[in-house]
C-alpha positions in Angstrom: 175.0 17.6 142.5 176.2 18.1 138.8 180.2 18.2 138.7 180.7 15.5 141.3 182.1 12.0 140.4 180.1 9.3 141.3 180.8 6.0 143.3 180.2 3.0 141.1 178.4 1.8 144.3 176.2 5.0 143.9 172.9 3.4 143.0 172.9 0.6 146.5 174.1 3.7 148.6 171.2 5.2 147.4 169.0 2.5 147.6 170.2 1.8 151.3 169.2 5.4 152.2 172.3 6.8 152.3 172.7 10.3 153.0 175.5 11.8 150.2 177.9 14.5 150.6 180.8 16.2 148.5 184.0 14.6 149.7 186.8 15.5 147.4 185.3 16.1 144.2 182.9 13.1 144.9 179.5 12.3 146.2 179.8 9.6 148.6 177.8 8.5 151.6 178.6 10.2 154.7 176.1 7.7 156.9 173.4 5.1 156.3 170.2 4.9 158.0 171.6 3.2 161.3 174.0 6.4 161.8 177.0 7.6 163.0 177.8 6.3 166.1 176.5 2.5 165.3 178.2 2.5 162.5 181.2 3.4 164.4 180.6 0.9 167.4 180.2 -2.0 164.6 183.3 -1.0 163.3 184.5 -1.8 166.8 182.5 -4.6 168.0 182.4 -6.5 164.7 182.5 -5.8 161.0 181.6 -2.8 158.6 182.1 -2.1 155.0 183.4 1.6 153.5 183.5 2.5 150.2 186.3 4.2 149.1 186.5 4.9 145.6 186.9 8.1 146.0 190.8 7.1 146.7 192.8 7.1 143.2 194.7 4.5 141.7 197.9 5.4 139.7 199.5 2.2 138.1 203.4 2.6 137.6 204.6 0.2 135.8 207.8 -0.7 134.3 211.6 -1.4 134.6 212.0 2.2 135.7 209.0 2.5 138.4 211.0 1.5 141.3 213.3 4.0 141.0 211.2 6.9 140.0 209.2 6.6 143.6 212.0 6.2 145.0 213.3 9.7 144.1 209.9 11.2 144.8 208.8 9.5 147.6 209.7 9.7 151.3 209.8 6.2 152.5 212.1 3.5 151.5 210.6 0.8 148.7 213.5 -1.3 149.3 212.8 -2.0 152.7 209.5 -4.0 151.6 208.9 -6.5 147.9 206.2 -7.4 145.7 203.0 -8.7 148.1 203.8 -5.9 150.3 202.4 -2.3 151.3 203.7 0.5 152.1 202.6 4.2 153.6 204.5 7.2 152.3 204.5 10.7 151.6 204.6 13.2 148.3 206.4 16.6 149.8 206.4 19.9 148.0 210.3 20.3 146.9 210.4 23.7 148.3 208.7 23.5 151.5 208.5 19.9 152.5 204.6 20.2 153.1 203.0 17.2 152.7 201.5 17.3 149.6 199.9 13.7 149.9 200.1 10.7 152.2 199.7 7.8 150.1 199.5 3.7 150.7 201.3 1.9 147.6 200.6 -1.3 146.6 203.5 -3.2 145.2 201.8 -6.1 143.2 204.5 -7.4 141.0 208.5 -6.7 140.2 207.7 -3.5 138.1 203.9 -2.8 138.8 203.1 -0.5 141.7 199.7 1.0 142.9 199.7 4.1 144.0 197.0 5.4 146.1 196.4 9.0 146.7 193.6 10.9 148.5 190.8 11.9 146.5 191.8 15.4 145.3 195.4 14.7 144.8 195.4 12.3 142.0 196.2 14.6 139.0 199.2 16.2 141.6 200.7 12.9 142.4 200.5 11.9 138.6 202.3 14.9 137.6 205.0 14.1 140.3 205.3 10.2 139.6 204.4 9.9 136.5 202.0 6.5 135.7 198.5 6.0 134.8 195.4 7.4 136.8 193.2 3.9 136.8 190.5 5.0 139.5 187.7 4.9 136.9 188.2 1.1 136.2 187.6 -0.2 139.8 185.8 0.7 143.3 187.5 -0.3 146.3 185.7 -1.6 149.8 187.3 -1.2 152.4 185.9 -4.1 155.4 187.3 -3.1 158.6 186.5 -4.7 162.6 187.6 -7.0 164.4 185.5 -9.8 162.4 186.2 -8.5 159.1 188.3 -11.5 158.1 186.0 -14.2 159.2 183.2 -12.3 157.5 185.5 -12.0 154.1 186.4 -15.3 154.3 182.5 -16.2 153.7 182.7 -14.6 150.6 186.4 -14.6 149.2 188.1 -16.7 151.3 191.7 -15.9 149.7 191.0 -12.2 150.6 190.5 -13.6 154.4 194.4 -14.6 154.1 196.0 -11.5 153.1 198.2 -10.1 156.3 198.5 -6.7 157.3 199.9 -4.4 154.7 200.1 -7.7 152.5 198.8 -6.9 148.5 197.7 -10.5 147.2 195.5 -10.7 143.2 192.8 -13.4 143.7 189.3 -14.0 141.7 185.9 -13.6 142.5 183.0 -14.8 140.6 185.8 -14.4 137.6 186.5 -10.8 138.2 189.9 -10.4 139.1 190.6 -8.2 142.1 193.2 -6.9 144.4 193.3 -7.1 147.8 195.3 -5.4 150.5 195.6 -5.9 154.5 195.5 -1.8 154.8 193.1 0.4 156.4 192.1 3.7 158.6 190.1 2.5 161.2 192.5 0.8 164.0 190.9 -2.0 163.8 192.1 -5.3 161.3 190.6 -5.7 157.9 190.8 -5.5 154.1 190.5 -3.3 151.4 189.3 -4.8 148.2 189.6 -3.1 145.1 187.3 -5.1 142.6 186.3 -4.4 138.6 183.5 -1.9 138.3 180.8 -5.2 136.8 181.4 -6.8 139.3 181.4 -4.2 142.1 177.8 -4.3 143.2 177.9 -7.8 144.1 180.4 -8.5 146.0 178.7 -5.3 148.0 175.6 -6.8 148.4 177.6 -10.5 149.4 179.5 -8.8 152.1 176.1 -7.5 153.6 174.3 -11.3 153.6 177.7 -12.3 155.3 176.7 -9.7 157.9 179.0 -6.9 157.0 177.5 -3.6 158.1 177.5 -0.7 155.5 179.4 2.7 157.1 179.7 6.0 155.8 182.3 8.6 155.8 181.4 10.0 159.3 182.3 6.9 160.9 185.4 6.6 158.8 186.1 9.4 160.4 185.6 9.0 164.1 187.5 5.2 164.0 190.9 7.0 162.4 190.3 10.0 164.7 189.7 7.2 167.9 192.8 5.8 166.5 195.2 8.9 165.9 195.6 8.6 162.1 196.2 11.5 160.6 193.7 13.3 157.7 195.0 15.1 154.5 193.4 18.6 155.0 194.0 18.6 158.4 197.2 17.2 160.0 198.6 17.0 157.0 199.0 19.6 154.1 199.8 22.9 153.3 202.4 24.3 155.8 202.5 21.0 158.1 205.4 18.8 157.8 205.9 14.9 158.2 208.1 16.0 161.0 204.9 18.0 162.4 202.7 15.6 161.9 204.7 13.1 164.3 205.1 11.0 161.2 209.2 11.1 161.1 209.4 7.0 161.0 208.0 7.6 157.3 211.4 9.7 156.1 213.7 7.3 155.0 216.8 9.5 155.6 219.1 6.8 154.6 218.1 7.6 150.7 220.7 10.0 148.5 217.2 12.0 147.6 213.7 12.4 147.5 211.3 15.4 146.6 211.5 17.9 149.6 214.9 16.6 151.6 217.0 19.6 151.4 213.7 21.2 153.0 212.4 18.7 155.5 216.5 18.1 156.9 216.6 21.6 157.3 213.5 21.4 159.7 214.6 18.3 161.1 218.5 20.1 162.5 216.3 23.2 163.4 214.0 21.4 165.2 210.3 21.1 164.6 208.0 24.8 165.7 205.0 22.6 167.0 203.9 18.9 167.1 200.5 16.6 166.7 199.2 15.8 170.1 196.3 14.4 171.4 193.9 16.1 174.0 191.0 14.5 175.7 188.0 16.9 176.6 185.4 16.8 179.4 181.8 16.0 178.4 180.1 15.2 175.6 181.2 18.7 173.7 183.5 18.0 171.0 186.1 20.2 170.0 186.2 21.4 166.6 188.9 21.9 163.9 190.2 25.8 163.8 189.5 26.1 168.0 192.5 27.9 169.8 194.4 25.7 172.5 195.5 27.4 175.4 197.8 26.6 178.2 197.8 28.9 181.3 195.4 31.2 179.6 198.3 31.2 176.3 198.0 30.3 172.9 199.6 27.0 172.3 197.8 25.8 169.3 195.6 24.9 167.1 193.2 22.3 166.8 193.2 20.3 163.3 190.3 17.4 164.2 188.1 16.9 166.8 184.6 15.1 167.4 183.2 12.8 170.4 184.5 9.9 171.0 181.4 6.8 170.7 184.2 4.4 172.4 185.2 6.8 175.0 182.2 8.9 175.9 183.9 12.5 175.7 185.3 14.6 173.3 189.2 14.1 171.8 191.3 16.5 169.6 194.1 16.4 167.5 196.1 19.6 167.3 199.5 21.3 166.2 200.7 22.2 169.5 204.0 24.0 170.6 206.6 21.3 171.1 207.3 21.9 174.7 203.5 20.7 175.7 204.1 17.8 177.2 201.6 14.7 177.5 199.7 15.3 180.9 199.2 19.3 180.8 196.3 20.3 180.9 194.9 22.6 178.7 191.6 24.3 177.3 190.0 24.5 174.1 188.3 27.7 172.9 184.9 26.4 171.6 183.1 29.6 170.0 184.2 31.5 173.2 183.7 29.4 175.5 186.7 27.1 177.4 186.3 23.6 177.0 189.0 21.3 179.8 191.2 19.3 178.4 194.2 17.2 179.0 196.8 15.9 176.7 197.3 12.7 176.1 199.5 10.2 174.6 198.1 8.5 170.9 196.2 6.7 169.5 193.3 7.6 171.9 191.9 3.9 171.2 194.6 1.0 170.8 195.2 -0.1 167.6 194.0 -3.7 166.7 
């Protein structure tokens, strides 16, 4: 498609039969020949590799970098050091929308990467400052519960980085960064690695017996798992506070972008709230469907697909606050009601 970016993986997704789609400005590979749901159970039973270049990189760097994502940023730096990672949001000053969710890598004393979603890049630069860097690296992201034991084959210092750790180490002389983050649930690594040497370490991961995933199972493991998506529980008009996602406001900071807005919320108290719903059947609700409760509106679903690890359809959905876990409720799928009942999150334990 002309005007998409391209993957610097883009020629072996297309030589694995890969079947693209726009994601974000990009063309990326939504599954691989084995589809969807093996992807997905893979992820689960043992290893699979995502690439996620798509994701920018914005190096901040310097004796003032600390303190200028402090002021913008929701969470608390301070509360983590170099070697560490660390999930935040970008707020809109006058709303206190999210305008991103964003992981940050804190590499060295003064040197931070920050990674936004795929269409937010330019934003978040314009709000942080730094330098957009996503065009000198792709990133792999190797996720499962075997993902370290099937690193470790190839970069065995990549095997050794802990959960939200950030650790530099070499491969094949190609210095690359590695962090114990992810959006799956499940342990693992994502490595960002220099565009020459990209390919390879790709095609090492798959003889270690790494499975290659697209963005459709990306996007049933965080949905299994409760992790929220930028477009859908999180953006224009939905709050952190909304989004269940209060533990990442560091209140005990003088300021950051969108305070005054997001306190004011936080004393009103919040209109509606992320929940989870579990469906009956196969049938999975869909983002946009009404949620009703005694035959009343009572929300909005803002993902939903089927479950591979469950069996049946779950949601996620901004739901009036007073829904508790346990009502039961029904999702209006094109007209027709589809049984539900909420439920506490994630849908799949975290690993």
């Amino acid at each position: 498609m002309s005007g998409l970016r391209l993957s610097p993986l883009d020629a072996v997704h297309r030589s694995l039969g890969a079947k693209m789609v726009e994601f974000g400005g990009w063309d990326m590979p939504v599954s691989y020949p084995l589809g969807t749901i093996e992807e997905h159970m893979a992820c689960r039973r043992d290893a699979v590799m995502f690439d996620v270049s798509h994701l920018g990189t914005v190096r901040v760097a310097g004796s003032g970098a600390l303190d200028s994502l402090q002021s913008a940023l929701t969470n608390d730096l301070t509360k983590v050091q170099p070697g560490r990672a660390q999930y935040t949001h970008l707020l809109d000053a006058t709303t206190a929308s999210v305008v991103d969710d964003i992981i940050v890598w804190w590499l060295d004393d003064d040197v931070f990467d920050v990674m936004p979603n795929a269409s937010n890049t330019d934003e978040v630069v314009s709000a942080i400052g730094g330098i957009d860097t996503t065009s000198t690296r792709a990133i792999i992201a190797v996720q499962g519960p075997n993902s370290r034991e099937r690193v470790a084959a190839v970069l065995g210092e990549a095997a050794q980085v802990g959960r939200f750790r950030v650790q530099r180490c070499t491969w094949r002389g190609a210095e690359c960064v590695i962090a114990g983050t992810g959006y799956t649930g499940e342990a693992g690594v994502e490595i960002a690695v220099p565009l020459d040497a990209a390919s390879d370490l790709w095609v090492a991961l798959a003889e270690s017996g790494v499975v290659a995933a697209g963005l459709g199972a990306r996007d049933t493991l965080r949905l299994e798992a409760g992790l929220p998506l930028h477009g859908h529980e999180l953006g224009p008009s939905i709050t952190s506070l909304q989004a269940g996602l209060d533990w990442v406001v560091a209140w005990n900071k003088p300021t950051f972008r969108g305070r005054d807005a997001l306190l004011a919320e936080r004393n009103a108290g919040v209109a509606r709230i992320l929940r989870g719903i579990a469906t009956e059947g196969r049938r999975p609700p869909r983002a946009e469907c009404a949620v009703l409760l005694d035959g009343v509106d009572a929300g909005v679903v803002t993902s939903g697909n089927f479950s591979p690890v469950l069996g049946h359809g779950i949601a996620l959905a901004l739901m009036h606050p007073d829904v508790a876990v346990g009502a039961e409720v029904s999702v209006d799928v094109r007209g027709a009601a589809l049984p539900g009942t909420v439920v506490p999150l994630p849908f799949v334990a975290k690993r």
